[in-house]
VOGU-3710 file (C-alpha; in Angstrom, 3 decimals, decimal comma):
1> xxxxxxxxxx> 0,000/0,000/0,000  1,557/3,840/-0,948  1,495/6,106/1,758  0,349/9,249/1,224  3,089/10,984/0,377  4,228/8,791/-2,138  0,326/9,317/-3,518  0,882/13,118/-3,317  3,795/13,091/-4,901  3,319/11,061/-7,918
11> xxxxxxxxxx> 0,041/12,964/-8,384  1,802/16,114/-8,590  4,203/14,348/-10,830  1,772/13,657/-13,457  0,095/17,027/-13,283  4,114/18,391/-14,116  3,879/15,720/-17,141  6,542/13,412/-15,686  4,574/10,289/-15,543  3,569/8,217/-18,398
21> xxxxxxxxxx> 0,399/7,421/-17,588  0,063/4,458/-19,946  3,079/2,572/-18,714  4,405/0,856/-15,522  7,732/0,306/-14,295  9,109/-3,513/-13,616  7,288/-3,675/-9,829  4,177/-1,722/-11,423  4,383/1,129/-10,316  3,626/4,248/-12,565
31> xxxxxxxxxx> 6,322/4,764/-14,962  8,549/8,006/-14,136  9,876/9,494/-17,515  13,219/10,892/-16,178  13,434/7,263/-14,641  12,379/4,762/-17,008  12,262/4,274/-20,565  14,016/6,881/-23,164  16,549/6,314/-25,781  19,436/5,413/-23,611
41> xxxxxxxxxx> 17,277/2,060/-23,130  15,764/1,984/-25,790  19,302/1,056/-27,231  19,431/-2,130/-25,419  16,184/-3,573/-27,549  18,159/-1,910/-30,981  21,252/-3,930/-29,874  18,835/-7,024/-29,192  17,349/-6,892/-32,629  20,475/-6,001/-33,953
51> xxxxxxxxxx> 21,761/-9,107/-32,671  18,774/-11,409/-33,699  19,444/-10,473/-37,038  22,779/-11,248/-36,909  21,949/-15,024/-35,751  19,390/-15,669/-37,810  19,410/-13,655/-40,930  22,443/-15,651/-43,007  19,476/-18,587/-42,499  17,185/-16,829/-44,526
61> xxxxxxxxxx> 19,285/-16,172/-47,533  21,885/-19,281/-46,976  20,067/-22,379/-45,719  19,157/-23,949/-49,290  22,958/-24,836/-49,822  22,436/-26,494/-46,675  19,190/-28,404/-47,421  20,580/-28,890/-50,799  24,302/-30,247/-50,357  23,995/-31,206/-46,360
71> xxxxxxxxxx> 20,445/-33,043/-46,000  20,036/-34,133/-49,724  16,865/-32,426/-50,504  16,501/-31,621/-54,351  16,844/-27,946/-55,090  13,398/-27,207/-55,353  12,228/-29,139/-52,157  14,477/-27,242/-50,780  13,854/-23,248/-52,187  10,258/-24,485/-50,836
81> xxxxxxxxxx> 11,225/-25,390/-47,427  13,024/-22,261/-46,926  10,046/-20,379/-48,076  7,792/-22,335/-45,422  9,749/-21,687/-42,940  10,129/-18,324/-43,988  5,876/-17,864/-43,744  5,602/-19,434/-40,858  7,763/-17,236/-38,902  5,909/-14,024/-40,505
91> xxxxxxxxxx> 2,271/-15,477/-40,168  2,958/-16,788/-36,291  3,880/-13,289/-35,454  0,093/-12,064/-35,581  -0,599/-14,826/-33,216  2,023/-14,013/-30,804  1,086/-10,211/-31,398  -2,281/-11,049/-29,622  -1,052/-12,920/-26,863  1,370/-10,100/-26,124
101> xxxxxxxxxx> -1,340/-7,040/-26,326  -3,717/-9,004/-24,434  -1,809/-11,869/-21,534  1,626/-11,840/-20,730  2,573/-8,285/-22,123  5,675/-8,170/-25,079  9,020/-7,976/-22,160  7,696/-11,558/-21,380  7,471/-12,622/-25,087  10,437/-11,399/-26,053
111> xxxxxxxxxx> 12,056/-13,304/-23,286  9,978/-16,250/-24,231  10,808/-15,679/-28,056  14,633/-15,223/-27,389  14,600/-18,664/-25,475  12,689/-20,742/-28,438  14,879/-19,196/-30,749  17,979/-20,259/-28,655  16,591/-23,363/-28,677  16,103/-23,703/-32,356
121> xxxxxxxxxx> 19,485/-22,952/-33,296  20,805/-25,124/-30,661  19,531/-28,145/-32,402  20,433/-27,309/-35,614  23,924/-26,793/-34,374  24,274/-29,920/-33,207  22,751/-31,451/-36,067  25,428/-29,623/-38,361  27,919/-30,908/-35,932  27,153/-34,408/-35,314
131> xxxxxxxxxx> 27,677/-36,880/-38,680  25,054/-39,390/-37,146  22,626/-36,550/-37,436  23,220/-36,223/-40,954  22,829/-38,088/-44,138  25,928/-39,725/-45,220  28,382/-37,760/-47,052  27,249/-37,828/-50,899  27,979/-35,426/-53,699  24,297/-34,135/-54,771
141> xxxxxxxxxx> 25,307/-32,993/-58,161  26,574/-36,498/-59,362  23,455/-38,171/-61,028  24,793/-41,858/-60,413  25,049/-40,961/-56,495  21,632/-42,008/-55,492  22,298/-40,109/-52,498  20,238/-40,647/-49,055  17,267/-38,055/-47,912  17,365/-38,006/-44,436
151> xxxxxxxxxx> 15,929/-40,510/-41,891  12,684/-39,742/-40,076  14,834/-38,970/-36,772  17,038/-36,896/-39,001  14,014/-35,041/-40,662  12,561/-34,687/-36,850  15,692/-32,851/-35,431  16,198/-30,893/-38,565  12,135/-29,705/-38,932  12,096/-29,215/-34,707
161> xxxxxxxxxx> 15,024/-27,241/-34,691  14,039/-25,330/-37,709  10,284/-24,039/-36,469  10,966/-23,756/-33,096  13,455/-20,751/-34,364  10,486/-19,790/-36,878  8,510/-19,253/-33,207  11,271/-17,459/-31,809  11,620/-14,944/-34,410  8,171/-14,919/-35,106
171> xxxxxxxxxx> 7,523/-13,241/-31,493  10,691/-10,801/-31,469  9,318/-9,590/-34,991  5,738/-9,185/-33,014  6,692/-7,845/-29,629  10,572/-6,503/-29,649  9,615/-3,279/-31,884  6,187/-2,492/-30,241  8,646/-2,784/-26,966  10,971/-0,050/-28,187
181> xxxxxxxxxx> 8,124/2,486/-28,872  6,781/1,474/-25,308  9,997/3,625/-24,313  8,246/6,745/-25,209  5,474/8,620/-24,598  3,709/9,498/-27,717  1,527/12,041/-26,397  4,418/14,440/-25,119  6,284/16,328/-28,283  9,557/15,887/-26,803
191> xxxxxxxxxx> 9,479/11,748/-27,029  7,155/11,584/-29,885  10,110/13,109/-31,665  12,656/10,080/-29,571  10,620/7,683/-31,300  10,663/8,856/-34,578  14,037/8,652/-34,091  13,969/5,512/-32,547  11,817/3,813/-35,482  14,741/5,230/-37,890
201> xxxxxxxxxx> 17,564/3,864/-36,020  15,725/0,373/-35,938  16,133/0,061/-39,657  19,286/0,532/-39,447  20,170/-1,776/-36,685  18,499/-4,627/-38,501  20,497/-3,910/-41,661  23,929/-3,731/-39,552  22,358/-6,950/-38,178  21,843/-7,986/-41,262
211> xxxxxxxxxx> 25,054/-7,215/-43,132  27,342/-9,076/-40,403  25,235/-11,672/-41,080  25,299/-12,155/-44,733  29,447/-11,595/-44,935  31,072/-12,403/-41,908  28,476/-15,830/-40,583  27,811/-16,970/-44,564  31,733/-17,013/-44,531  31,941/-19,089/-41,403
221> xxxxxxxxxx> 29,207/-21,320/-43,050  30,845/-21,902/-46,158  34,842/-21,957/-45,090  34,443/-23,207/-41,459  31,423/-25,451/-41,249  27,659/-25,000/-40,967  28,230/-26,315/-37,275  30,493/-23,134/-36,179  27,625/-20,580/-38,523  24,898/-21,932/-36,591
231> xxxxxxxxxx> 26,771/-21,915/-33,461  27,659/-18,255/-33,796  24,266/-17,257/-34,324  22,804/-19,285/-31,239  25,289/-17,483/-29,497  24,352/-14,011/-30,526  20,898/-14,942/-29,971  22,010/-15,410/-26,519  23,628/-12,765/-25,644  20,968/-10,678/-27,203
241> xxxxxxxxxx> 18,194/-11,954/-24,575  20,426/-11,425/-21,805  21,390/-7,978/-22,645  17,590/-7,281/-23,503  16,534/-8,444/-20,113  18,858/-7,160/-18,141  17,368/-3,763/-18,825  13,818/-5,055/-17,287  14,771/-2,668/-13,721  14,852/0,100/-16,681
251> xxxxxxxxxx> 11,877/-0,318/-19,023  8,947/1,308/-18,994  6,452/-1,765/-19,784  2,967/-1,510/-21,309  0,142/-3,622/-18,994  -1,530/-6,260/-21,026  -5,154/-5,391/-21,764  -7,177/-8,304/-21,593  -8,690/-7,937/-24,444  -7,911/-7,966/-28,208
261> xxxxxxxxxx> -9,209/-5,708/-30,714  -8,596/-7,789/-33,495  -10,510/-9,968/-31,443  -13,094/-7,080/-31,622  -13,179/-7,171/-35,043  -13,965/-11,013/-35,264  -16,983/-10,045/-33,057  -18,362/-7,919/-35,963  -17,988/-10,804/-38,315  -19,599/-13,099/-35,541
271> xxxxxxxxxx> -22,470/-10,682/-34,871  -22,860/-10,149/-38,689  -23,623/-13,342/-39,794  -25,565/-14,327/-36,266  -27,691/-11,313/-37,322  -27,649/-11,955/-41,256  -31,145/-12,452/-41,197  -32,493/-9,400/-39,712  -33,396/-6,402/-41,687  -31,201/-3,286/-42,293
281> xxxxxxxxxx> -32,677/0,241/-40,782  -32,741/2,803/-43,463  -31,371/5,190/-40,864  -28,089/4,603/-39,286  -28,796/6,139/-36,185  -30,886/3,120/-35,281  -27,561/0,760/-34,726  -26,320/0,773/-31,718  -23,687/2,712/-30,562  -22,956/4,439/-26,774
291> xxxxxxxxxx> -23,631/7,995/-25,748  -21,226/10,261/-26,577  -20,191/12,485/-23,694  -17,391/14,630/-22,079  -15,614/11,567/-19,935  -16,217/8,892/-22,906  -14,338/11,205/-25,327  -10,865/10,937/-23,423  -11,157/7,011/-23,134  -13,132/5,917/-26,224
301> xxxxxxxxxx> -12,708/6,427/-29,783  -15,920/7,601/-32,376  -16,000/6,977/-35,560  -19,384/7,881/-38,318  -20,785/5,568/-39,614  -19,954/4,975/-43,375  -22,232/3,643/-46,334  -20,073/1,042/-47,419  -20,140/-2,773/-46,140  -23,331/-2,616/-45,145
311> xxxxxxxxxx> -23,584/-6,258/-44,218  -21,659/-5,429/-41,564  -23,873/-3,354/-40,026  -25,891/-6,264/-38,737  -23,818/-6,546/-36,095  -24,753/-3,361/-34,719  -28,388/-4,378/-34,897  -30,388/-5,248/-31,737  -31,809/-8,569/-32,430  -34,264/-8,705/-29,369
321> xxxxxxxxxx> -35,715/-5,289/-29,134  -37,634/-5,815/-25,934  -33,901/-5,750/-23,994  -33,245/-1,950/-23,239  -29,530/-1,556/-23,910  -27,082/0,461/-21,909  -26,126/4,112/-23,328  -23,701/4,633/-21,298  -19,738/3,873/-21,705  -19,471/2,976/-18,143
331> xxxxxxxxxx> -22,660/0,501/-18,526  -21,767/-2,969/-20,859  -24,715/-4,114/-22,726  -27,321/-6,405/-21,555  -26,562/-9,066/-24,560  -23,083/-10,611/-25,372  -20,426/-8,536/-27,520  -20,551/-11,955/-30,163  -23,998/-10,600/-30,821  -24,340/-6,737/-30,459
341> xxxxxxxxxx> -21,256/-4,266/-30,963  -21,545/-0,847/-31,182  -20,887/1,565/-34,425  -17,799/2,291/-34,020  -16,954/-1,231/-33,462  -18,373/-2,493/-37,093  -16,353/0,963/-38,757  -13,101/-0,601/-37,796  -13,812/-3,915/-39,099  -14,886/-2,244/-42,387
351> xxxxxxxxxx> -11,556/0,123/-42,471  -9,637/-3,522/-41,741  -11,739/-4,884/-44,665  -11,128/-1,970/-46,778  -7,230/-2,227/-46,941  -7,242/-5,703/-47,859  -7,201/-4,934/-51,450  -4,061/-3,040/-50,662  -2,963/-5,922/-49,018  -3,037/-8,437/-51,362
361> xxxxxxxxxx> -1,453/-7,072/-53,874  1,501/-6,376/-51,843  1,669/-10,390/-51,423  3,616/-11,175/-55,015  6,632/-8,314/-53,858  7,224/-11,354/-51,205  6,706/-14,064/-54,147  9,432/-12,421/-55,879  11,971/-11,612/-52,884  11,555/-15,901/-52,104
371> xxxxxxxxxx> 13,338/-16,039/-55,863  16,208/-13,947/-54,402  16,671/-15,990/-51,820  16,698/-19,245/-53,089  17,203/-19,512/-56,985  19,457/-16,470/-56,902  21,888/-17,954/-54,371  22,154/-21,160/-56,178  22,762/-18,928/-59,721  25,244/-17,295/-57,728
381> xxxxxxxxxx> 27,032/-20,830/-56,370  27,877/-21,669/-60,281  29,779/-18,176/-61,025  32,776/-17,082/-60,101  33,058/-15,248/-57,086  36,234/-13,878/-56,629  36,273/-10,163/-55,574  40,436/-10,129/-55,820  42,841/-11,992/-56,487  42,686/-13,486/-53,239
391> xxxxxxxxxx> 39,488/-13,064/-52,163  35,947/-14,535/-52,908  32,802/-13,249/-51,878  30,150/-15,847/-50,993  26,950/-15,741/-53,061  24,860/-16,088/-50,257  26,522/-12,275/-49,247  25,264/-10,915/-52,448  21,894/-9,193/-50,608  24,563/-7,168/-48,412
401> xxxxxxxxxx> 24,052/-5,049/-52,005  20,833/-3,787/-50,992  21,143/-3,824/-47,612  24,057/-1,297/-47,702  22,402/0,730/-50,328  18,745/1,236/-47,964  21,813/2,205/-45,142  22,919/4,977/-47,209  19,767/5,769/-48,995  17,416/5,678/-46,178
411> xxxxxxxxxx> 18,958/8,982/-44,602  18,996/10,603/-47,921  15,574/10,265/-48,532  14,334/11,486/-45,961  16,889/14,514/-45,890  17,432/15,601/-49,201  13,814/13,967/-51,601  11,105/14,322/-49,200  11,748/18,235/-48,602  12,142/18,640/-52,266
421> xxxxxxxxxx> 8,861/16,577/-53,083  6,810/18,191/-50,541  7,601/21,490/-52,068  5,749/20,007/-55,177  3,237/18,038/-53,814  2,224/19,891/-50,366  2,237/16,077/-48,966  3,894/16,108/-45,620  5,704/12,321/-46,380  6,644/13,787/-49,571
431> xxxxxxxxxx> 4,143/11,168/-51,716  1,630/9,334/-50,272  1,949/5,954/-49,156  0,082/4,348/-51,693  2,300/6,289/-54,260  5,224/4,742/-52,640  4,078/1,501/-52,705  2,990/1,408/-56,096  6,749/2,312/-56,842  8,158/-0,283/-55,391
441> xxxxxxxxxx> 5,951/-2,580/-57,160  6,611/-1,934/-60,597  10,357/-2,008/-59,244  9,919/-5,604/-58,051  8,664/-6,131/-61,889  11,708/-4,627/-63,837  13,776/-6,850/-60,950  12,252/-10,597/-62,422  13,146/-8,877/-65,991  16,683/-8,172/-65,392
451> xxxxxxxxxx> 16,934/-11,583/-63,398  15,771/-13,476/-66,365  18,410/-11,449/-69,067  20,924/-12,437/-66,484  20,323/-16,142/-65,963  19,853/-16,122/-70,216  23,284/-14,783/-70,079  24,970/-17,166/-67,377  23,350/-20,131/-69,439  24,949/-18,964/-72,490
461> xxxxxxxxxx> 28,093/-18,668/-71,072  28,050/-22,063/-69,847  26,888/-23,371/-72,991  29,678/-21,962/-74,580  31,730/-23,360/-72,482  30,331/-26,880/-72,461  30,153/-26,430/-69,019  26,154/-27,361/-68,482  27,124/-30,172/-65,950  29,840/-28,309/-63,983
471> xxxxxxxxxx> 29,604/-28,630/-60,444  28,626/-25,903/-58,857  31,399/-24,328/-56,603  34,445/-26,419/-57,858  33,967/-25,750/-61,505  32,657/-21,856/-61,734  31,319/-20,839/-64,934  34,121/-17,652/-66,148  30,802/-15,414/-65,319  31,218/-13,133/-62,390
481> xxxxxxxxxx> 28,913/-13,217/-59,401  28,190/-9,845/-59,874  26,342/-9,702/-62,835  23,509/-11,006/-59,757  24,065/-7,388/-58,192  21,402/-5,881/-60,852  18,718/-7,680/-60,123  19,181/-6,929/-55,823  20,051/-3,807/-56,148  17,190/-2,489/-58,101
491> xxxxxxxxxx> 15,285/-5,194/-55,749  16,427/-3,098/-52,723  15,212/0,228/-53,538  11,697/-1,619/-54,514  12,220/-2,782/-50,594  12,838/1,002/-49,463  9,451/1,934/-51,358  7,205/-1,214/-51,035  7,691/-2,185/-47,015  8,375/1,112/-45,352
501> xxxxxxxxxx> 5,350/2,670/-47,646  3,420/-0,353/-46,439  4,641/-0,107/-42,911  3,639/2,864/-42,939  0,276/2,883/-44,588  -1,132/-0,199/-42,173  0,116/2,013/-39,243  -1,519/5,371/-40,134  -5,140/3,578/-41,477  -5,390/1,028/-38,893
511> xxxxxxxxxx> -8,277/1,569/-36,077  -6,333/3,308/-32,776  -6,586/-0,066/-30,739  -4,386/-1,995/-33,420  -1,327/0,694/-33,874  0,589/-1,408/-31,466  0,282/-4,515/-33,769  -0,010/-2,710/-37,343  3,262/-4,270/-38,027  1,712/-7,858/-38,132
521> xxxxxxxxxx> 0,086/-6,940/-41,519  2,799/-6,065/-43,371  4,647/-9,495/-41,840  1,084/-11,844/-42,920  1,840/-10,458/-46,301  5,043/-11,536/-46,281  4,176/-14,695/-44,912  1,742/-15,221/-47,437  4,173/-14,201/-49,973  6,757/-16,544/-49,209
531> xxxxxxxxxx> 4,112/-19,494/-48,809  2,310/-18,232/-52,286  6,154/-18,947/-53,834  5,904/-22,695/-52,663  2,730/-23,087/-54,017  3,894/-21,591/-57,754  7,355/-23,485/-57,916  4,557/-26,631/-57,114  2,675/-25,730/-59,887  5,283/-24,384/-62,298
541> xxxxxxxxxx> 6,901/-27,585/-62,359  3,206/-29,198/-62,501  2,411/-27,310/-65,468  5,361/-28,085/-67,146  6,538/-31,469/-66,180  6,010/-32,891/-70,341  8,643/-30,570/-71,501  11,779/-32,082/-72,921  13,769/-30,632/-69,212  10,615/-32,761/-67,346
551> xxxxxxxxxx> 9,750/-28,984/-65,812  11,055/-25,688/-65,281  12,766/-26,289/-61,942  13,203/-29,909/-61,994  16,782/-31,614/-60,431  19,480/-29,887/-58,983  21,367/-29,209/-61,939  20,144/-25,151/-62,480  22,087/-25,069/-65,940  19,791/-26,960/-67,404
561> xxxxxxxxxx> 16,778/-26,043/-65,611  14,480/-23,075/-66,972  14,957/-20,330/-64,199  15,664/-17,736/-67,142  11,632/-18,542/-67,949  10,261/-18,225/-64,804  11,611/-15,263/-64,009  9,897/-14,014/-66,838  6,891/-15,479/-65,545  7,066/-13,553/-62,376
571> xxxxxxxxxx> 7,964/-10,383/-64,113  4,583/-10,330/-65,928  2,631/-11,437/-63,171  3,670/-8,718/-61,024  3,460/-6,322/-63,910  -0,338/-7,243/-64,319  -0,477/-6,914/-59,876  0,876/-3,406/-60,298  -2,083/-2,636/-62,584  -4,341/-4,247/-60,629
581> xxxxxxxxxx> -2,706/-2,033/-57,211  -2,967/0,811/-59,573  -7,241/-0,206/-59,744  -7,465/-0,539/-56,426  -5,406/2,131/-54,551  -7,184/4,722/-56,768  -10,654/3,507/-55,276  -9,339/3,640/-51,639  -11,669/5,149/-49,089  -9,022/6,626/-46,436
591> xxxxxxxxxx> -10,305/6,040/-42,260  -12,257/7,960/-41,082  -11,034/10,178/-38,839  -12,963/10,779/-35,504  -12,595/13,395/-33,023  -9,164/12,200/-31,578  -7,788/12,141/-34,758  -6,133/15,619/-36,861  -6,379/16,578/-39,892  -2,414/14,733/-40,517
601> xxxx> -3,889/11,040/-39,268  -2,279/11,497/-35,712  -3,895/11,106/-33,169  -4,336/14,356/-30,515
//
């Protein structure tokens, strides 16, 4: 129990605006600004994610080699079980978003996440280390091998291992950023400026994170053994948790809710269909919605009703009429929330509903990154790679192109092109998201063109050569690896447009109860993305298995496969998706702003 002059004093602290009143400190207590929270802790989560990156991002771009040559999956079975892996991590994180926001809070699922991921990579480094874990030794590319897939207690370890890291990283992705901005109080100018900052800074860690990873672990990998690369990462990933948790005596940490709003918005659906029978009042002031008054408007967000989706508005109908319902915010209705929800309620389903148009066709920009990371390394393992004389740069390193161009080109965009194009287009961000988006996909489009002029070149050099059956690696086609750089760097700057644009879009449209987990959307499109590329490699090689190659994508020899063609494939389907976006975005119905909400889309 406080005494009272504890009381008096932290009431006079808040009324001098040194209290965020949304957050508590570790023993929960109200959170004291000059105390708790800030950027000087807010560096311990950028190190943390930093360092996650760092241990798990050379999997992402380097781990077919390893299916491939290691385990003895063919090529393709093994682009697609990077790719699931890949979704599942992104589509978990909306799951783990929820628990976070509404049970254990996100310090406690980070912690959680770190250890899974630990855990993950632990298995997978012994699995690289021990030979009995492994298939025996075979050479993949020789046809006459009949090398061994690996046994069902193989496959365990090595699927085990591999998801429970897709867990792990699927809650740090969730909870670890929405952390950071927990440092900061949004409503005070000062710190809403901290975690602009902040947000800025986080890109950047996860592309240092990212860049050690792809040169200086992918080196380990390849020179050292896939034991000691997995080994360094589930050591980073350890010392990342500990350093993020020793700063719990220093956060400021947001209490869980106990309730979802995405949850919310499944009500709607719920009460929708429950009430699909019931007629629709001609006047919208008949659904149900609570008083508004003085004391609701500082807790609870309004929005008008809007004339589109008017299914929806069934669930704001009062199916038993005889039950007098509760005006008042204080008062919950007489009848359950799976059957009744108020106005506002049923608008932020339909804004949710409304961006999924936007949504989807963000999905191919993933289906074309998966080709980057799979079919692009392996191009990559069949060229020569020497940088120098004496040195050779892994292919697996070649998305450190990008990633070092959105370091430098991040901080001149927003210094040098936005002030230029808001002097043209009055736009604060310079263009709008949408127009940023769009960018970046007909970016991803010219990428899958210049990929498929490149692989028609690297097959006609090994033509040429006679070198169709070269092992990949030992025998390099006299091609450099960095005719490859084309297609990721233009990729990258489709990366700077596309995600941050979409980032940002989900974040300023999405109802005020889901800010904190905005970021989910952007990482189910991913996830959909990358499963989306499983499904097409499927049903490329489905399509075309009567062709004299027996399909596209078929064996593990990629000179003579058809990669040149399906890039070309995926270059005119997202051509046609960036008309289809173009459709789409123009017919956008922006939120609706209530009365916490200015004229910018921030809320006041």
């Amino acid at each position: 129990m406080k005494d009272k002059s504890e009381f008096v004093d932290m009431k006079l602290a808040s009324e001098l605006n040194l209290v965020d009143e949304n957050k508590v400190d570790w023993k929960g207590r109200s959170a004291l600004k000059f105390k708790y929270g800030g950027m000087k802790v807010a560096l311990l989560i950028l190190v943390t994610l930093g360092l996650e990156n760092l241990g798990t991002f050379s999997l992402a771009v380097n781990s077919v080699p390893y299916f491939n040559g290691i385990m003895h999956y063919e090529l393709q079975d093994a682009a697609n079980m990077l790719t699931n892996y890949m979704g599942v991590s992104y589509i978990l994180s909306i799951l783990v978003a929820v628990v976070a926001d509404t049970w254990i809070g996100r310090y406690k699922s980070v912690i959680f996440s770190g250890f899974f991921e630990f855990l993950g990579l632990a298995l997978l480094t012994a699995q690289a280390h021990y030979p009995s874990l492994q298939p025996q030794v075979c050479n993949i590319n020789d046809i006459t091998a009949h090398c061994k897939t690996p046994s069902r207690g193989q496959e365990a370890v090595l699927f085990l291992g591999l998801y429970l890291l897709a867990f792990g990283s699927a809650g740090t992705k969730a909870a670890l950023p929405s952390h950071g901005a927990d440092q900061f109080d949004e409503t005070d100018p000062k710190e809403a400026k901290q975690m602009s900052t902040f947000f800025n800074t986080l890109l950047l860690a996860v592309c240092l994170g990212g860049s050690v990873s792809l040169t200086f672990i992918v080196w380990i990998q390849i020179n050292k053994g896939w034991d000691w690369g997995f080994g360094i990462g589930t050591i980073a990933i350890f010392i990342g948790t500990i350093i993020f948790a020793s700063g719990l005596p220093l956060y400021r940490i947001q209490v869980p809710k106990g309730t979802s709003d995405l949850i919310e918005i499944i009500q709607v659906y719920v009460a929708a269909i429950r009430n699909r029978n019931l007629p629709l009042p001609e006047d919208p002031t008949e659904l149900y919605e609570i008083e508004h008054d003085k004391e609701a408007d500082e807790e609870i967000e309004f929005l008008p009703h809007r004339d589109i989706f008017r299914f929806l508005d069934r669930a704001a109908i009062n199916s038993k009429p005889e039950i007098q319902l509760e005006k008042s915010h204080s008062q919950a209705p007489s009848t359950s929330p799976w059957k009744l929800c108020r106005v506002t309620q049923v608008e932020n389903a339909k804004i949710i509903l409304s961006m999924v148009p936007i949504f989807c066709c963000t999905i191919i920009m993933t289906l074309c990154l998966a080709q980057l990371q799979t079919f692009s390394i392996e191009q990559g393992y069949t060229m020569d790679t020497s940088f120098t004389k004496h040195f050779h740069i892994p292919p697996a390193s070649l998305p450190i192109i990008p990633i070092m161009f959105l370091i430098i080109l991040v901080p001149i965009y927003e210094r040098i092109f936005v002030p230029v194009l808001r002097k043209f287009t009055g736009i604060p961000t310079g263009v709008t998201h949408l127009q940023r988006i769009g960018v970046g996909l007909i970016l991803a489009s010219l990428s899958m063109a210049v990929a498929s002029i490149v692989e028609v070149k690297r097959k006609r050099v090994a033509n040429d050569n006679n070198m169709l059956d070269a092992y990949p690696v030992l025998q390099p086609l006299p091609i450099s690896t960095f005719w490859l750089s084309f297609q990721y760097f233009i990729f990258g700057i489709a990366d700077l447009f596309t995600y941050i644009g979409l980032l940002q879009f989900f974040y300023s449209e999405a109802p005020k109860g889901l800010k904190s987990t905005s970021t989910c959307f952007l990482w189910s499109s991913m996830a959909l993305g990358y499963f989306l590329s499983t499904i097409v490699v499927k049903c490329i090689n489905g399509a075309t298995k009567h062709s004299k190659s027996g399909g596209w994508l078929v064996g593990n020899n990629i000179n003579r496969n058809h990669l040149n063609l399906f890039y070309l494939f995926l270059s005119i389907v997202s051509l046609i998706n960036f008309f289809v976006y173009l459709f789409v975005s123009k017919r956008y119905k922006y939120r609706p702003r209530g009365p916490k909400v200015d004229a910018d889309g921030n809320s006041k």
